[in-house]
N, C-alpha and C positions, 0 to 999 in steps of 0.2 A: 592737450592733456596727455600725461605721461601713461604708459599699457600698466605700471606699477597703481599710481595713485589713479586711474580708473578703475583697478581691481581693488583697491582698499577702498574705496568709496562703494562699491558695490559689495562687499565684505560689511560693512557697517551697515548698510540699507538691509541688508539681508539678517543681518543679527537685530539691529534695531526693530525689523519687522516681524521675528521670533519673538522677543521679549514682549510686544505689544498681545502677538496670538496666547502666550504661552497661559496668560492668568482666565480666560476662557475654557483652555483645552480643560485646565486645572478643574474649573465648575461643571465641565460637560461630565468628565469622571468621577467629581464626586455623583450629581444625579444618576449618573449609572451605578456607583457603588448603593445609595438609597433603594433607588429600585431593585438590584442585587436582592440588598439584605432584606427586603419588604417579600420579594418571590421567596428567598430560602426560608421566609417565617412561615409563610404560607405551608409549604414543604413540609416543613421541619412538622407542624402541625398534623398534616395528614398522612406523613410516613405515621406517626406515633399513635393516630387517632384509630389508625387500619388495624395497628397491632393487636384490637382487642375484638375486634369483629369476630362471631361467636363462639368466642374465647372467655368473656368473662359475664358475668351474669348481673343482672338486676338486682341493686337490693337498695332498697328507702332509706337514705342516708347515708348510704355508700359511697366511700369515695377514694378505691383502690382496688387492684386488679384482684386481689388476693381475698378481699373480704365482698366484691363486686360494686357495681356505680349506680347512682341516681343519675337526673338527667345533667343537673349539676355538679356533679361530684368529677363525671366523668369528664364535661369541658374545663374544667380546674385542672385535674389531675394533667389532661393532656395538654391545655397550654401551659402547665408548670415543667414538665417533662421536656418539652418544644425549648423550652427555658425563652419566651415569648413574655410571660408576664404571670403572678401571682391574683387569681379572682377567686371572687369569695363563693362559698357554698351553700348557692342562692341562685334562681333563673334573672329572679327582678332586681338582685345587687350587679350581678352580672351585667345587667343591661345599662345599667345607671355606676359602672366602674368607671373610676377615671381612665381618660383620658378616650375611653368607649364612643364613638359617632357611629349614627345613625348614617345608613348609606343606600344607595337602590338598589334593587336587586338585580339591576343590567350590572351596577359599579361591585356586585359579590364578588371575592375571588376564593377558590379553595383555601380553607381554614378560618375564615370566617363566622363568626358563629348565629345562628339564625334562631329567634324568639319567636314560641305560638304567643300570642295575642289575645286577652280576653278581660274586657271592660278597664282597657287602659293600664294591664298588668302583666305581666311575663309570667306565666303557670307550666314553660318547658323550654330548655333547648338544647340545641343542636351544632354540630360542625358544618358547616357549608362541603360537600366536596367536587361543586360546579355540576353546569349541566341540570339544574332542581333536585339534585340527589344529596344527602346528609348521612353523617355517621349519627347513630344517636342511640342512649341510655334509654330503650323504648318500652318493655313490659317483664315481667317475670317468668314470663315464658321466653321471650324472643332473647332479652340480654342486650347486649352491644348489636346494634345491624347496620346494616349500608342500605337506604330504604332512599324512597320518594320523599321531597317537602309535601307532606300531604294537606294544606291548608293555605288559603290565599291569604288570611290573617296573621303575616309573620313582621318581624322586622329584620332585617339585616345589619349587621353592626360589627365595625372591626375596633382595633386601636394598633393596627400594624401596618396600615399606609392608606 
């Protein structure tokens, strides 16, 4: 065989063996671009969530920096803000939102949002910010805080990966 047509044939093996890798490498980047967008939700959540830590106050039915949050008002507000998703203003809508799963609290990641628990009902929640620590709409005195999950009775629940 000629040193030309041994280098074209090795020319095509080489291309031909590109083509074959190439629609792989394609799926390995999109799952990194998923997982990307899934951490920068997370992010994006608890840059926005921090903003208000005791900065904005407590008020029952509240659901804005300016007139202050409920405990739902404030996870609304802030995943509208994150621009993550639009939930209603409600702990137990929140829970049961589409596309919302339940998940463990090993699988939490910051921005998550975390429901107290009580006779099969959501009556609070919270932002996950890892670590069992939460951002949360907690009394009228405290406001916005960065506090402890203080209750083994919670659920954990994304709709962001």
């Amino acid at each position: 065989m000629s040193k030309r047509r041994g280098s074209a044939l090795l020319l095509a093996l080489l291309l031909t063996v590109a083509g074959m890798l190439a629609p792989a490498a394609a799926g390995a980047s999109s799952a990194s671009a998923t997982r990307a967008s899934s951490a920068s939700a997370g992010t994006r959540i608890v840059t926005v969530a921090k903003r208000y830590v005791g900065k904005a106050r407590y008020r029952k039915g509240g659901a804005s920096p300016r007139r202050g949050f409920d405990c739902s008002g404030y996870t609304r507000y802030v995943y509208q803000t994150a621009k993550v998703r639009t939930l209603p203003h409600n702990a137990e809508g929140q829970r049961h939102s589409k596309h919302m799963r339940r998940i463990s609290a090993r699988s939490a990641r910051p921005g998550d949002l975390v429901f107290y628990m009580s006779g099969g009902r959501a009556f609070h929640v919270a932002i996950y910010a890892g670590h069992h620590m939460q951002y949360a709409a907690a009394t009228t005195t405290d406001g916005i805080r960065y506090q402890h999950v203080w209750s083994k009775r919670v659920q954990y629940r994304t709709d962001w990966h």
